[in-house]
KEZA-511568 format. One record per residue (C-alpha): x, y, z. Coordinates in steps of 0.25 Angstrom, whole numbers, plus 5000, padded with zeros to 4 digits. Each point is the difference from the previous one (the first is absolute). Last residue first. Layout:
<atoms>
> X Y Z
...
</atoms>
This chain:
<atoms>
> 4895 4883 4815
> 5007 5005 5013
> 4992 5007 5009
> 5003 5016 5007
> 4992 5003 5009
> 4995 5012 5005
> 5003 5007 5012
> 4991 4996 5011
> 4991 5009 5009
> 4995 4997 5013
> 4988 5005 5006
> 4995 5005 5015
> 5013 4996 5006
> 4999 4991 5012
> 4998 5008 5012
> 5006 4992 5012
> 5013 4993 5004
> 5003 5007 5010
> 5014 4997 5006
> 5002 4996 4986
> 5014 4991 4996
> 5013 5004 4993
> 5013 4992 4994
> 5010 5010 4994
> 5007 5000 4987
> 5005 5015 4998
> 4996 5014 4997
> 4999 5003 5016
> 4991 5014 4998
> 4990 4993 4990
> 4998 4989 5006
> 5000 5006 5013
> 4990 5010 4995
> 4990 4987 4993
> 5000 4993 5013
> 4996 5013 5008
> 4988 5001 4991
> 4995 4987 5002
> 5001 4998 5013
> 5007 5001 5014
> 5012 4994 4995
> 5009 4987 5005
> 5012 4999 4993
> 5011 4988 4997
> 5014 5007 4993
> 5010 4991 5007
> 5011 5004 5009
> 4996 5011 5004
> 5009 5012 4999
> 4996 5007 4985
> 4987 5001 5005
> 5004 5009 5011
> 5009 5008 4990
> 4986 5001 4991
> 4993 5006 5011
> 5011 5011 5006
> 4992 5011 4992
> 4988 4996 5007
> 4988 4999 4993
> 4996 4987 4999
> 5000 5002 5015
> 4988 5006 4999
> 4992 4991 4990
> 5003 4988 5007
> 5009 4989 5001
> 5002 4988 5008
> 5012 4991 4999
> 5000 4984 4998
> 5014 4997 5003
> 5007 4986 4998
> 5011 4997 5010
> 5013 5006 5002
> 4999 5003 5016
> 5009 5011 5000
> 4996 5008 4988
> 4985 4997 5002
> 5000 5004 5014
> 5008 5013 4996
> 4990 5001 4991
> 4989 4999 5009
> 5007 5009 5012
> 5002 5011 4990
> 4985 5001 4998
> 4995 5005 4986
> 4999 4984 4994
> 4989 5000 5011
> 5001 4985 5003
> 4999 4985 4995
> 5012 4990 5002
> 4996 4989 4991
> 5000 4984 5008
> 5012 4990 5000
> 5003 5004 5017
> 5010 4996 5008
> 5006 5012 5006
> 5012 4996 5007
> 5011 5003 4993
> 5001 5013 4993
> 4988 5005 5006
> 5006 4996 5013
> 5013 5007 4996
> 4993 5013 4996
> 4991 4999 5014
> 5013 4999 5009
> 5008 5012 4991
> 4984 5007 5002
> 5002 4998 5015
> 5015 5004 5002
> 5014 4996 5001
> 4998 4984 4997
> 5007 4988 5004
> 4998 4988 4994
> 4998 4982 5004
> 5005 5003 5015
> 4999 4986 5009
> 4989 4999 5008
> 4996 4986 4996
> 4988 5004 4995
> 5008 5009 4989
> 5000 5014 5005
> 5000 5015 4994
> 5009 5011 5005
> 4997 5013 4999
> 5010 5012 5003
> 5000 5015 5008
> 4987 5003 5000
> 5000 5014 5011
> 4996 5001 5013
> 5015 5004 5004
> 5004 4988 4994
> 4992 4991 4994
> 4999 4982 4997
> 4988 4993 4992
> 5000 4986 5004
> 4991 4992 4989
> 4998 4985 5000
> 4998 4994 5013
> 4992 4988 5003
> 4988 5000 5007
> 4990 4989 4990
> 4994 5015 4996
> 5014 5003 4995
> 5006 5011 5009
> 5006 5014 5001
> 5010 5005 5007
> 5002 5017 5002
> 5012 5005 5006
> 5007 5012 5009
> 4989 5008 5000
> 5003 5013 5011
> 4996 5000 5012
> 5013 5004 5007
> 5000 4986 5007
> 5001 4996 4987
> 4987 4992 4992
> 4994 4988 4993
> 4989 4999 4991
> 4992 4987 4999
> 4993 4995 4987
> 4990 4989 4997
> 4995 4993 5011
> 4988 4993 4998
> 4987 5003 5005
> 4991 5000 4988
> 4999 5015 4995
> 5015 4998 5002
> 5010 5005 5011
> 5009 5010 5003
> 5010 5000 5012
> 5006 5012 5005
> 5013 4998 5010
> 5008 5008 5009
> 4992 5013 5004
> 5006 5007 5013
> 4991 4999 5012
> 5006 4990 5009
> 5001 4991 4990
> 4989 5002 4988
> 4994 4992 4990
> 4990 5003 4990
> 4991 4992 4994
> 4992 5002 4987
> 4987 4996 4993
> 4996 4990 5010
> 4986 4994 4994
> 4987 5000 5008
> 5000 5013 5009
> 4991 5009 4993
> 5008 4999 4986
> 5013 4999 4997
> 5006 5001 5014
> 5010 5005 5007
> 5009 4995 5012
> 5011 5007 5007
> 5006 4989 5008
> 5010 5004 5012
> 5013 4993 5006
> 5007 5006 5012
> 5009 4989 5003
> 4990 4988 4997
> 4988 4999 5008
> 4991 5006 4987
> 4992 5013 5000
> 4990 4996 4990
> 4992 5014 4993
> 4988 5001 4992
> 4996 5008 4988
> 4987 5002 4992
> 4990 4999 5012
> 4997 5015 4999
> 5003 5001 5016
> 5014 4993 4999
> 4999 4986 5003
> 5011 4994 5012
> 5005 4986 5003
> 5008 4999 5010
> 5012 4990 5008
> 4999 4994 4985
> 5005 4984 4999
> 4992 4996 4988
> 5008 5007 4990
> 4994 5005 4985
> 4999 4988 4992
> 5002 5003 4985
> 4993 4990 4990
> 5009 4987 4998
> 5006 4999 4985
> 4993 5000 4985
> 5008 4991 4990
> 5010 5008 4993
> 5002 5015 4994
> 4987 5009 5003
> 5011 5011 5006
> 5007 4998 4986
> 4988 5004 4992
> 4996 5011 5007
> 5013 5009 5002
> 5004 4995 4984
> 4985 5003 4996
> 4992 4992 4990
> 4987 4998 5005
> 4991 4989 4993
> 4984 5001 4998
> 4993 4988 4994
> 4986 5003 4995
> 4985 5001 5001
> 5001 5014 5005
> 5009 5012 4997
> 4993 5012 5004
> 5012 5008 4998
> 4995 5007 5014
> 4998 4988 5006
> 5013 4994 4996
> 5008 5012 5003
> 4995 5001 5014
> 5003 4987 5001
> 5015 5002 4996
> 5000 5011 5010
> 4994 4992 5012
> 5010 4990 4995
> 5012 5007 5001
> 5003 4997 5014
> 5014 5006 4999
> 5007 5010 4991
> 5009 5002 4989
> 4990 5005 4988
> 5004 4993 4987
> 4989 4997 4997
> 4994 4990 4990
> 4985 4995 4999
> 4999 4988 4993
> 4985 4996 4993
> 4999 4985 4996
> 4986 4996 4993
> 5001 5008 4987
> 4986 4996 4993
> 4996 5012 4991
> 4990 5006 5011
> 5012 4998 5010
> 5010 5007 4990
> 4990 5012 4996
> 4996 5001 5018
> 5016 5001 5002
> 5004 5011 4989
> 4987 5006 5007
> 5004 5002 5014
> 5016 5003 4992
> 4991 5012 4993
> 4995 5004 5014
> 5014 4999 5009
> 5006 5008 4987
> 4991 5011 5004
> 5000 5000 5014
> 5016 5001 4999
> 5006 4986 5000
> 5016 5001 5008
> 5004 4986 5000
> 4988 4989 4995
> 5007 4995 4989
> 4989 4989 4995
> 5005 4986 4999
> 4990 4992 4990
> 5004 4987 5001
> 4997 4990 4987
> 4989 4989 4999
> 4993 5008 4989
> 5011 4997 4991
> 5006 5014 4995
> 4999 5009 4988
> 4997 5014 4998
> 4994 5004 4987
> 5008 5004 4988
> 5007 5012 4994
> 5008 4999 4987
> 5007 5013 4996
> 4996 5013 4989
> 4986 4998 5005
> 4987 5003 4992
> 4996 4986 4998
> 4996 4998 4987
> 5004 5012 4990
> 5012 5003 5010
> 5004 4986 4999
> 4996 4999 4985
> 5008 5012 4997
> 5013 4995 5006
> 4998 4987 4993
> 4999 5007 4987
> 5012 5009 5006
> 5009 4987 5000
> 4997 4994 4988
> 5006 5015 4993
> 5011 4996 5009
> 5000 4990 4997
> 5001 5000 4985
> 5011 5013 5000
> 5008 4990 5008
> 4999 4991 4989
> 5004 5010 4991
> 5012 5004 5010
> 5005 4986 4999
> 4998 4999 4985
> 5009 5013 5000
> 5009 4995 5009
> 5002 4987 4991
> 5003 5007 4989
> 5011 5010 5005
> 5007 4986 5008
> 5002 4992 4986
> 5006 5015 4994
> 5009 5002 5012
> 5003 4986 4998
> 5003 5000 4986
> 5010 5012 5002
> 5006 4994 5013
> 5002 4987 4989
> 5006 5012 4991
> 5010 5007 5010
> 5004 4987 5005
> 5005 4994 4985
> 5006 5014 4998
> 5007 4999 5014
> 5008 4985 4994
> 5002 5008 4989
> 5007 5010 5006
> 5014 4998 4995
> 4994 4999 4987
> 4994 5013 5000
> 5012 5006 5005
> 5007 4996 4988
> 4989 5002 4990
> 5001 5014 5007
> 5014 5002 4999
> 4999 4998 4985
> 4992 5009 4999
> 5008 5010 5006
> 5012 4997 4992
> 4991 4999 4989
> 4994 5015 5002
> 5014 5004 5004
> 5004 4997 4986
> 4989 5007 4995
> 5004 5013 5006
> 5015 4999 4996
> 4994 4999 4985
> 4990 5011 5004
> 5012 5008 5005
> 5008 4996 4988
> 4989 5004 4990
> 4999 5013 5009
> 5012 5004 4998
> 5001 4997 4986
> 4988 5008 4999
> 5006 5013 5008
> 5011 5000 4991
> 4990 5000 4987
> 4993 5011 5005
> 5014 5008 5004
> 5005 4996 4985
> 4985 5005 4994
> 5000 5012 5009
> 5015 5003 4993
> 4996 4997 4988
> 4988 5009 5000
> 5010 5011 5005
> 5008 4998 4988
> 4985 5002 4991
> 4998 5013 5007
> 5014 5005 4997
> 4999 4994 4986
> 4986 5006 4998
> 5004 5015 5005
> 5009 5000 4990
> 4993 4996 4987
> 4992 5010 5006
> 5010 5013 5000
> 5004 4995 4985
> 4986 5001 4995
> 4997 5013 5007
> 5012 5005 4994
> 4995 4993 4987
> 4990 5005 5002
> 5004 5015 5000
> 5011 4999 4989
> 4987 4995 4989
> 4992 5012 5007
> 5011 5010 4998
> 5005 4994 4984
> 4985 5001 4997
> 4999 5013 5005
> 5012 5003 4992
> 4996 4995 4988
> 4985 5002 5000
> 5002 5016 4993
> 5009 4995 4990
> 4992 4988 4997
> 4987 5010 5001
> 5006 5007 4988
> 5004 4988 4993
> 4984 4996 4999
> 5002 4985 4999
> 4998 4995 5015
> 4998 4985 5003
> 5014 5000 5002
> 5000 5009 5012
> 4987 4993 5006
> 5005 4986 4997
> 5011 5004 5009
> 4994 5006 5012
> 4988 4987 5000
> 5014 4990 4999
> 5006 5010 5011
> 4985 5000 5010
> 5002 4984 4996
> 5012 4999 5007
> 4996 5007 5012
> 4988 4993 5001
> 5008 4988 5001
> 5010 5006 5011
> 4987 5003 5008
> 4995 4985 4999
> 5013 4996 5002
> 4999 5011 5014
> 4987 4996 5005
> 5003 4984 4999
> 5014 5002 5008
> 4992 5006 5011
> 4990 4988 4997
> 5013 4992 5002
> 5003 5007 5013
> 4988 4998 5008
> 5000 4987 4996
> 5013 4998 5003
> 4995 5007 5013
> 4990 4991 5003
> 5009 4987 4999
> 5009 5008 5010
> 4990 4999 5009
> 4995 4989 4998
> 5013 4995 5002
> 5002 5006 5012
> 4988 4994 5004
> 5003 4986 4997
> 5014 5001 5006
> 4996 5005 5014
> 4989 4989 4999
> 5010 4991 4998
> 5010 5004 5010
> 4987 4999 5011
> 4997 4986 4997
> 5017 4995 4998
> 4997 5007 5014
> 4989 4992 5005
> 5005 4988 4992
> 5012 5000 5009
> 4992 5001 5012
> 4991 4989 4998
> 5015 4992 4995
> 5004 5003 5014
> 4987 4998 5008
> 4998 4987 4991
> 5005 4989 5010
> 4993 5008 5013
> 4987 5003 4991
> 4999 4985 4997
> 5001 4995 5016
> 4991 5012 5005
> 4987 4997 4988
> 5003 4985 5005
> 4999 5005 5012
> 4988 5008 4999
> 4994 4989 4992
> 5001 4989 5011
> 4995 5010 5008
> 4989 5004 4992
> 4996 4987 4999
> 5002 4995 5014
> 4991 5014 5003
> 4990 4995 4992
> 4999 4986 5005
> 4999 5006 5014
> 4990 5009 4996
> 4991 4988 4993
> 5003 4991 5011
> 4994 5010 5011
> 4988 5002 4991
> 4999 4985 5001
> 5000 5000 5016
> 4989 5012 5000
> 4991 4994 4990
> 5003 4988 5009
> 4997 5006 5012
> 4986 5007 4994
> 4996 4987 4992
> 5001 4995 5014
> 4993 5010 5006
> 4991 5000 4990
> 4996 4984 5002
> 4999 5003 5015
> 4989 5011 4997
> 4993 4993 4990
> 5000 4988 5012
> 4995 5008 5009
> 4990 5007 4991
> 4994 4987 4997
> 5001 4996 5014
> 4992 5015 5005
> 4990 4996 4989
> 4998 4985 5005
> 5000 5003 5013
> 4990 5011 4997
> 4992 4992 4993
> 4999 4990 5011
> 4998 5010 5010
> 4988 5006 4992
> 4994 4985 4998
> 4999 4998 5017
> 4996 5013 5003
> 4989 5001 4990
> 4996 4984 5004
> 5000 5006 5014
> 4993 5013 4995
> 4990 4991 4993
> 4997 4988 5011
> 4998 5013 5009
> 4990 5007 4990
> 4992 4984 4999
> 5000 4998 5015
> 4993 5015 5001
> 4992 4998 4989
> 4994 4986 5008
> 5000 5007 5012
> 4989 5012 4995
> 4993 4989 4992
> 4990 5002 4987
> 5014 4996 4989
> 4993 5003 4988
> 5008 5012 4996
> 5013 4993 5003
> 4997 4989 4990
> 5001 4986 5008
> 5013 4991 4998
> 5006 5000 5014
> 4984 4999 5005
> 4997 4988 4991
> 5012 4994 5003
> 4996 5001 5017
> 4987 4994 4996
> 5005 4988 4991
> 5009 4997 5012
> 4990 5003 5011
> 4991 4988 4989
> 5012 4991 5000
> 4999 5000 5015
> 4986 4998 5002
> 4999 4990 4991
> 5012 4993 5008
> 4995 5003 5012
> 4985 4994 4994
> 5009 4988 4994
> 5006 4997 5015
> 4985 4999 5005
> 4999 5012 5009
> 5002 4999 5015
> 4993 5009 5013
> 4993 5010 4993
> 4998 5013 4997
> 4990 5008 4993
> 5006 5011 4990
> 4996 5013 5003
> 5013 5004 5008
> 5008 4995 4987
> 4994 5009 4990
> 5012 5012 5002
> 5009 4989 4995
> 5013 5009 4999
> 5011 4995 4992
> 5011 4997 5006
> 5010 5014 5003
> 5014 4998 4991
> 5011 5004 5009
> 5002 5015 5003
> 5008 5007 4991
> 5007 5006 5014
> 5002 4984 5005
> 5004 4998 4986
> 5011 5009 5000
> 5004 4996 5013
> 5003 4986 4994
> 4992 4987 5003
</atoms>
């Protein structure tokens, strides 16, 4: 059975509250069991199907609410497996649309930059052939222009000129007729008196315009020889622009023909230039059906996004702890404050209650006779009706092997002394000086410690178990200071020396039963990381304040699945979410409700979390509305 059960709960039988006024007996008939059988059945379906408002029994709608929040649980993870999948799965499919938007969007600028490469040399390779004729038609270009407006402008002045020429023919004319008008006007007089008088005024005005006439006709030749002489200019300045335009278009074939010419040399580039073109234009439409898709997941995409936060209110999947009920719970018992001691006194008593059977307790305390510490613990826990393992590297070694001879002090003693509180007793012994120091547990009934003295200087101390068994000697100088520590299996075998100089560790050596050195170590925590490395057998979760340094460096050495403890308080430490960030798999404990909700909210990522306190179910719960499918 998962752990996710275990905190579900498993499924309570329905409670026969009637049974205590039922007369018993010694055997039923088999068909009155069966009868009685079919009619609990018919019972307990009539309870699962009664209306809520009818229901008379206290128990009975307790047993109906936990039936519902299990099936709640139950049918919430699955839709949120299936939401959190869909959106997997729409994720995925973007990302690829995304890579090969991304990859095809590559094509499309390669493709365009072969083309414009191709075109660009083509462009060099045809400019290079024509740069001279180019240049050629530049200037025959510039000489034409030159040309076409000095011809205008000697086009303007011909015109120019020939109205000049206009004004004075039409002055010539009235001229001629102003001698025709002169004429007619003398003839036309009959009075021979006013012929006398007329004659010399006629003979004056006739010799006046004809000056005028004379002085004209003139002026119109000279203007009329410099039209000529504009009209030779224009027509130089045409014939040189016929030629230029004539050179002009000869440089127009030459370059043309040069064109065909590097055209045909290129073909084999042409041929490439149009199937990049047709590939440019192949890869332009399939990106743009790409990013239409895309456009359609993505829209998929926030539907899912709103049902998740529409139905669960989480932006990640969380789900309940799960582990077999026969799995090890090793709590970190290093460096508990009062307060941690108490949440772990109840993380114990909601495993026991929900069937975990095996508590380990983990130290990594280096220190002897652990066992009044370890029961201490195990009161204090009130762990009860279960297996209790240690997991200790000084601890478990020392209990290595088949149990060994209990400590015998000497039986040769010259004296054999109590001090006055009875709690130490001295041997003096026949050998060379030799005295015993002996300490006791408790009132005289198990040795504690012995030290041993020649001639007064401290040689030897030897420490021994709760049971009698030897379990560590130290060894001394003749200056007194340690010169080595040599611990034992319980069957007596060595399998710790701890050496020092000048009262100080110096090195660690660890023993196979053979004595032979398996590691050497330079301090305690370098022996305890090995053992945890390598010794510490254990398929359990690793539970502890996720706060404590020693916890996570537990969990970081050991590699084993945590379960850490959270509470409100130390949701709000800065360095939370680097903590989290450590452990080697995201499994919680929280004190209830509330703190669940802030740590899904603070870690914003799939976590697996269970109640402390399980209590306080909410008062109603609201759906949003569903949507059917006709």
């Amino acid at each position: 059975m998962g752990l996710r059960d275990l905190f579900r709960g498993q499924k309570e039988p329905k409670t026969d509250e009637t049974k205590n006024e039922q007369p018993t007996t010694e055997q039923e008939p088999e068909s009155q069991a069966s009868e009685a059988t079919e009619t609990q059945a018919e019972v307990a379906d009539s309870e699962a199907t009664q209306p809520a408002a009818t229901i008379q029994s206290p128990l009975v709608a307790k047993q109906r609410l936990a039936d519902v929040a299990r099936q709640y649980n139950d049918t919430r993870e699955v839709l949120q497996d299936l939401l959190f999948g869909n959106q997997s799965t729409t994720q995925a499919k973007i990302e690829t649309l995304n890579t090969q938007i991304a990859d095809l969007q590559q094509t499309v600028d390669d493709t365009g930059k072969s083309i414009s490469q191709i075109q660009d040399e083509m462009e060099n390779n045809l400019q290079k052939a024509t740069s001279e004729l180019v240049a050629q038609q530049k200037d025959l270009n510039q000489k034409i222009k030159a040309g076409q407006d000095q011809a205008g402008a000697l086009i303007m002045q011909v015109n120019e000129i020939n109205q000049e020429i206009g004004t004075l023919n039409e002055k010539q004319q009235k001229l001629a007729q102003a001698e025709k008008d002169i004429s007619a006007q003398f003839e036309s007089t009959e009075d021979p008196a006013d012929i006398v008088s007329l004659a010399d005024q006629y003979r004056d005005d006739i010799a006046v315009n004809k000056k005028e006439r004379e002085a004209n006709a003139q002026l119109i030749v000279e203007v009329d020889a410099k039209r000529e002489k504009v009209k030779q200019q224009l027509q130089s300045v045409r014939d040189g622009l016929t030629a230029d335009q004539k050179s002009l278009s000869d440089v127009n074939d030459q370059v043309e023909d040069v064109q065909i010419k590097i055209a045909s040399e290129d073909e084999e580039r042409s041929k490439q230039l149009d199937s990049l073109t047709a590939d440019l234009t192949k890869s332009q439409n399939e990106l743009a059906k790409l990013k239409n898709e895309k456009d359609e997941q993505d829209e998929q995409l926030a539907t899912i996004n709103q049902d998740i936060q529409d139905w669960l209110g989480i932006k990640v999947p969380v789900k309940g702890l799960e582990l077999d009920a026969d799995s090890e719970i090793v709590l970190d018992m290093d460096n508990l404050s009062d307060d941690q001691f108490a949440l772990m006194k109840l993380v114990v008593k909601l495993f026991m209650e929900r069937g975990i059977k095996h508590i380990g307790l983990y130290s990594s305390q280096f220190t002897l006779n652990l066992n009044s510490q370890i029961a201490k613990w195990t009161n204090d826990l009130a762990v009860s009706n279960g297996t209790v393992s240690v997991h200790n590297p000084l601890y478990n070694l020392l209990h290595q092997g088949d149990l060994g001879a209990k400590y015998q002090l000497p039986d040769n003693a010259v004296s054999d002394e109590w001090n006055d509180t009875h709690t130490e007793r001295t041997l003096v012994l026949p050998d060379d000086g030799w005295s015993l120091k002996i300490r006791y547990f408790d009132l005289g009934e198990n040795i504690s410690t012995i030290d041993a003295y020649q001639n007064d200087q401290l040689s030897e101390t030897s420490f021994l178990s709760t049971e009698g068994r030897l379990a560590s000697n130290r060894f001394y100088h003749d200056d007194g200071t340690k010169d080595r520590d040599e611990y034992y299996r319980q069957n007596g075998l060595g399998v710790l020396t701890i050496h020092y100089e000048n009262d100080n560790l110096s090195s660690i050596e660890l023993l196979n039963p053979v004595g032979m050195q398996v590691a050497t170590f330079k301090s305690i925590d370098e022996f305890n990381q090995w053992w945890l490395q390598n010794d510490f057998n254990t398929n359990g979760v690793l539970v502890g304040p996720i706060e404590n340094d020693a916890y996570r460096n537990f969990l970081k050495i050991a590699q084993k699945a945590p379960i850490a403890l959270v509470t409100d308080a130390v949701l709000e430490d800065d360095a939370f979410n680097d903590w989290t960030d450590s452990l080697p798999e995201q499994q919680y404990l929280v004190a209830n409700y509330d703190t669940e909700r802030k740590l899904i909210d603070k870690l914003q990522k799939p976590i697996n979390v269970s109640l402390i306190d399980p209590h306080n179910l909410p008062i109603t719960i609201g759906v949003p509305s569903v949507e059917r499918d006709e």
